[in-house]
N, C-alpha and C positions, 0 to 999 in steps of 0.2 A: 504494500500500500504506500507506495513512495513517486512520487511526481518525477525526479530526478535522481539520478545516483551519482556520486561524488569517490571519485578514483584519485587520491594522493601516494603521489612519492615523493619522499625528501630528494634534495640536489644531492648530484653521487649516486645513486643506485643506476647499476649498469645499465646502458642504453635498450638493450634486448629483453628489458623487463615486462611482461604483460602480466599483471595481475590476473587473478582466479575472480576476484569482487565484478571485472573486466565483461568477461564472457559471460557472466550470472545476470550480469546489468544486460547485457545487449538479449542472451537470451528472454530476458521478462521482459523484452521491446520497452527498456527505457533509455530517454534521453541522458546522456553523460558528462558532466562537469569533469575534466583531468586537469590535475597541475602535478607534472610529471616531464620528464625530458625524455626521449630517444621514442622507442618503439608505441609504447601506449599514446605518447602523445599525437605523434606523427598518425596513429590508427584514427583516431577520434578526427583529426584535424584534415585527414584527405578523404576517409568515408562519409564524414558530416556525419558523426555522430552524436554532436553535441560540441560541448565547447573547451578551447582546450587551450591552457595558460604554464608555462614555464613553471618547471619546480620552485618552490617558495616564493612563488609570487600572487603575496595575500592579498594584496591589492585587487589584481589583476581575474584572483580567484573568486571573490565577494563581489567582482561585478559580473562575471559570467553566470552565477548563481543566480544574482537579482537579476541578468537579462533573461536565463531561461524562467524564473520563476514569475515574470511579469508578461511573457509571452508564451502565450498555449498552444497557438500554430507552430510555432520552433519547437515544441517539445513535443508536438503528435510527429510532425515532418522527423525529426532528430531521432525518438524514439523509431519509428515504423522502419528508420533507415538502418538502427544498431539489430532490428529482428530477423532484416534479411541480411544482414553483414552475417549474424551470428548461424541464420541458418546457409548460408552461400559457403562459408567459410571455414566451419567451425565445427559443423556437423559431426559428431564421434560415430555415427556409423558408417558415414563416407570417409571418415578419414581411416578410421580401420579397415573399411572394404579398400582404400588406395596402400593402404600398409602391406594389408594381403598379397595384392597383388604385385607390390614390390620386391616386397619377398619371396612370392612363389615365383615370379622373375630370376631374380637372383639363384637363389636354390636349383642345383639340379635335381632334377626329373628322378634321375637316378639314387639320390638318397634321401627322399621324401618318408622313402618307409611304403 
């Protein structure tokens, strides 16, 4: 029961970071507030998933709040767009059916058993 979800990392955590809070948010098709560097932010910020502000930038992160929280077309738009990120992207049965078959790629024929 939440309007927006709110994804922080302090400055310094590795750039390749995507939270687990991340995928949970986009899965429930909500809109995303990030103040975060490298991967989470960049995700939010080229999918338009919401809105997305340099780690420790409090400033920066209290007006991206009050803009998604004053505007409900940016957060139905933001939200509907993190459900199909999550389901396009994210899917754990697609990603395990492309595992599979990576690895039965890989693997020879011959000692599958």
């Amino acid at each position: 029961s939440m309007d927006v979800a709110l994804v922080t990392l302090r400055p310094g955590v590795p750039h390749a970071t995507l939270p687990t809070k991340m995928y949970e948010a986009m899965a429930s098709g909500l809109p995303i507030v990030v103040a975060a560097d490298g991967e989470s932010n960049d995700l939010a910020r080229d999918e338009r998933l919401g809105l997305a502000v340099a780690a420790g930038d409090g400033a920066g992160l209290a007006a991206a709040i009050e803009r998604l929280a004053g505007d409900a077309s940016l957060r139905k738009e933001c939200g509907s767009r993190s459900l199909k990120v999550a389901r396009d992207r994210y899917d754990r049965r697609a990603i395990g059916a492309r595992l599979h078959d990576l690895l039965t790629a890989w693997v020879p024929a011959s000692s599958r058993g």
